[in-house]
C-alpha positions in Angstrom: -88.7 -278.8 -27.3 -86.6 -280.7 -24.7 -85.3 -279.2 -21.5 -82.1 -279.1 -21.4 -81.1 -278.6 -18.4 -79.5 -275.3 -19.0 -79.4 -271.4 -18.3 -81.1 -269.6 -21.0 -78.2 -267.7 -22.4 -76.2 -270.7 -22.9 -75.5 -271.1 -26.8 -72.6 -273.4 -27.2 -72.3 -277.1 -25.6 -68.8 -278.4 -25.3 -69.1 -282.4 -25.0 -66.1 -284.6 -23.7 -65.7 -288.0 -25.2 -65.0 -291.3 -23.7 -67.4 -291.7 -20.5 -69.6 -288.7 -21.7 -70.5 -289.8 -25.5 -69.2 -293.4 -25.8 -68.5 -295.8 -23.0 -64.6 -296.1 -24.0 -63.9 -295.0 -20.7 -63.6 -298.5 -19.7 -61.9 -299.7 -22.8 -59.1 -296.7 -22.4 -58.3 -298.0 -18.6 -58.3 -302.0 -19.5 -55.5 -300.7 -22.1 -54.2 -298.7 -19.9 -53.9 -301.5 -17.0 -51.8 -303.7 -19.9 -49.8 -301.3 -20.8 -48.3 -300.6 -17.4 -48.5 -304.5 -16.6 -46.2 -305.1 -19.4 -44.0 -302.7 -17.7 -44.1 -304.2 -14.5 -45.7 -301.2 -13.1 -48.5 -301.2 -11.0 -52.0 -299.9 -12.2 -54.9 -300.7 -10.5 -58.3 -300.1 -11.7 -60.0 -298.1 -11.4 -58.7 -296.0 -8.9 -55.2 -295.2 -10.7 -57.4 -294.6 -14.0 -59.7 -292.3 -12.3 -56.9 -290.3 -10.5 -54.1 -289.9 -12.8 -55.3 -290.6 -16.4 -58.2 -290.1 -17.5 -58.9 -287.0 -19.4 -55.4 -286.1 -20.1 -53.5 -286.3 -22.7 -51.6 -290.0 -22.9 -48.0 -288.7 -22.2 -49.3 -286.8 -19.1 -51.5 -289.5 -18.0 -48.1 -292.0 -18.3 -46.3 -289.3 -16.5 -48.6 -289.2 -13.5 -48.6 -292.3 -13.0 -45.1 -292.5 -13.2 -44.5 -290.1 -10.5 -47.5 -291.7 -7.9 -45.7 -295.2 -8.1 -42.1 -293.1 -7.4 -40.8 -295.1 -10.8 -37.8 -292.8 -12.7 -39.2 -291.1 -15.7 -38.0 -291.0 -18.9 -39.2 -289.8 -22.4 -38.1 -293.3 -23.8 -40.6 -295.0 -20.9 -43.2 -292.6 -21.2 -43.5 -293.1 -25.1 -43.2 -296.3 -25.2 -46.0 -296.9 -22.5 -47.8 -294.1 -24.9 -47.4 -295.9 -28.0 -48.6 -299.2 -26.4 -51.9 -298.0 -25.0 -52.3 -296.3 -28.2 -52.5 -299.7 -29.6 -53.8 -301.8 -27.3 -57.0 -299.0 -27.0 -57.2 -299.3 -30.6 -57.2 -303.3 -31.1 -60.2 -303.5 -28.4 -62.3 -301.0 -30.5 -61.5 -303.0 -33.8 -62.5 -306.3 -31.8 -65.6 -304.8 -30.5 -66.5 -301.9 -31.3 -67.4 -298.4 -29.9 -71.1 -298.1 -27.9 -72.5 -294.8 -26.9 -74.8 -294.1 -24.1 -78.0 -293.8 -25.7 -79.2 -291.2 -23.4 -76.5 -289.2 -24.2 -77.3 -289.2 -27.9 -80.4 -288.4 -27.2 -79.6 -285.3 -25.1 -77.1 -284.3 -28.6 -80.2 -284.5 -31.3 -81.8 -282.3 -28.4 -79.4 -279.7 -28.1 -78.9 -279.8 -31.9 -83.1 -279.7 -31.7 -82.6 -276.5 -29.8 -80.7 -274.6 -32.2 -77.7 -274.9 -30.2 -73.7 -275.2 -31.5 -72.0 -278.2 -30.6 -68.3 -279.0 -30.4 -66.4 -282.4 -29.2 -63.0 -282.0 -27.1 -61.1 -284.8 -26.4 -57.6 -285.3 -25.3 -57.7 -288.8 -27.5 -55.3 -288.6 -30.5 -58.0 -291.6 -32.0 -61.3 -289.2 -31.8 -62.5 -289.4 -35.4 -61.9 -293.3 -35.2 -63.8 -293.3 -32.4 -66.4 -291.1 -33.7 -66.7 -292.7 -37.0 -67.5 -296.3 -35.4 -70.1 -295.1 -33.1 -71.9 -293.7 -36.2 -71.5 -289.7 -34.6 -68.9 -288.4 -37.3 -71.4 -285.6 -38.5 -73.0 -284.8 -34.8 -70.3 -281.7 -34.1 -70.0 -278.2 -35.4 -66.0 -278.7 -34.1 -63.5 -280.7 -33.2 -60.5 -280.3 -30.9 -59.1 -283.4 -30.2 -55.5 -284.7 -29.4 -54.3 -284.2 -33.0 -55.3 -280.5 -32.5 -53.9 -279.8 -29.2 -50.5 -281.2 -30.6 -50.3 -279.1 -34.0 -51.6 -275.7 -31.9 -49.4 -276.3 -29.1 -52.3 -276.5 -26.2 -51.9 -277.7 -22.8 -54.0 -280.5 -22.0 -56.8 -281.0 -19.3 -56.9 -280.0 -16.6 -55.5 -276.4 -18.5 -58.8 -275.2 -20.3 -57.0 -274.6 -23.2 -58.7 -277.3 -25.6 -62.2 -276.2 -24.3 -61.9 -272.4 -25.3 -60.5 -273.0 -28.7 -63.3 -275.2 -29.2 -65.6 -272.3 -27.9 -63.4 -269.8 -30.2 -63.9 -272.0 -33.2 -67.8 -271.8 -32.7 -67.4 -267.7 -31.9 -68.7 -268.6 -28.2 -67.4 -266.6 -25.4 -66.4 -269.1 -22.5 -69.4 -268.1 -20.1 -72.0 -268.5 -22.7 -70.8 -272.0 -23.0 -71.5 -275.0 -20.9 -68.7 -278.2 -20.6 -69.9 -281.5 -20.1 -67.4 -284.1 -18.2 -66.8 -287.3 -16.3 -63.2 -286.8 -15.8 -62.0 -284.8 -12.7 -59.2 -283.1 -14.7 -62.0 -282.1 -17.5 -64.4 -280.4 -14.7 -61.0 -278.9 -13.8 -60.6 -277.8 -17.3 -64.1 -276.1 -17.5 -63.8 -274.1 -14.1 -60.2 -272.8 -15.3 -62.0 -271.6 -18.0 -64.5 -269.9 -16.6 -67.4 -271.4 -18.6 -71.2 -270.9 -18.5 -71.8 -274.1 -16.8 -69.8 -277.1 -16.0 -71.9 -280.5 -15.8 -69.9 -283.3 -14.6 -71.3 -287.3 -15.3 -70.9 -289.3 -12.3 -70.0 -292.1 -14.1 -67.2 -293.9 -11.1 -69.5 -292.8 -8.0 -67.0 -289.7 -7.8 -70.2 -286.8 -7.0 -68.2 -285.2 -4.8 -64.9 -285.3 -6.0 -66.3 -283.7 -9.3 -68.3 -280.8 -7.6 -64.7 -280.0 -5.5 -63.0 -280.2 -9.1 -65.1 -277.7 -10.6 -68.5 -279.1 -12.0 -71.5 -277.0 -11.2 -74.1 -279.5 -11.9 -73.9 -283.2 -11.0 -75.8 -286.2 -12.9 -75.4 -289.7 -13.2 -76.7 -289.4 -16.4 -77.5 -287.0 -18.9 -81.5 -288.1 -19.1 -81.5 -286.0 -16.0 -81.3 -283.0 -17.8 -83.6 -284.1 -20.3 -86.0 -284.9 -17.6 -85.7 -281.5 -15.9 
């Protein structure tokens, strides 16, 4: 059996999306970067993607933004810079599809190896989309994803709310659970929550940032844990 990189009484692993899973990270900011261009806003990558958006849920993410450039906020700009991300994010994956970091996958079949529950929590609104065209539909024992948060009324990350009902929906309590992020709001999320174990996946040379977020455990990559 594969190390995983884990205490011994964790039973639950709670896996973030886009930078984590599939590398849509970098497809969510180029969509992002339009977006605001067509507004004449200012967004550069990937520092404003890294700082304001990323992990959150899109209306948040537009309102950050927003209120870093000192631009006047209002719902009518923030969903209309919404709905055009939304669009733009989706185009790109129809163009060209959604890849996964193999290693990552890899590190799933090995948790799912290990008799271990699985859930995916995403702020994205488009997860099963993005799910279904990486070929990962069937990898998770639950789903909480922007859809979710929206019909149940929970806060998005950096609030740990989407993480625990995805541990309450596999009967997990929150420390025998770990959280695996690349997003600074979603390591926030997980040390909120008090979980088991937060990893965070350097993936934007932020290690430091992500241990003073919340993360517990560092990686470039998830073959680290694999590898011991």
């Amino acid at each position: 059996m594969a190390n995983l990189g884990l205490p011994d009484h964790i039973t639950t692993c709670l896996f973030d999306l886009d930078g984590v899973i599939t590398q849509t990270a970098s497809v969510h900011a180029q969509a992002w970067k339009q977006a605001f261009d067509e507004s004449h806003i200012p967004f550069n990558l990937p520092d404003d993607y890294d700082d304001y958006v990323d992990g959150k849920p899109r209306e948040d993410g537009v309102r950050s933004v927003l209120a870093a450039k000192n631009v006047p906020v209002s719902d009518e700009l923030v969903d209309r810079i919404a709905e055009r991300k939304d669009k733009l994010f989706l185009a790109l994956i129809h163009q060209h599809g959604v890849q996964t970091y193999d290693s990552s996958v890899r590190y799933l079949n090995a948790v799912r190896d290990a008799g271990k529950k699985l859930a995916v929590v995403s702020s994205s609104k488009n997860t099963t989309e993005v799910l279904r065209a990486a070929g990962l539909e069937h990898a998770f024992d639950a789903q909480v994803d922007g859809i979710v948060a929206e019909r149940e009324h929970l806060k998005g990350k950096p609030a740990p709310d989407t993480y625990l009902k995805a541990a309450a929906m596999l009967h997990t309590a929150p420390a025998d659970a770990a959280v695996y992020e690349d997003a600074l709001a979603g390591v926030e999320a997980g040390r909120a929550g008090a979980f088991g174990l937060v990893v965070g996946i350097d993936r934007a040379n932020q290690r430091d940032a992500l241990k003073q977020h919340g993360a517990g455990v560092v990686v470039e990559d998830l073959a680290e844990l694999l590898d011991g």
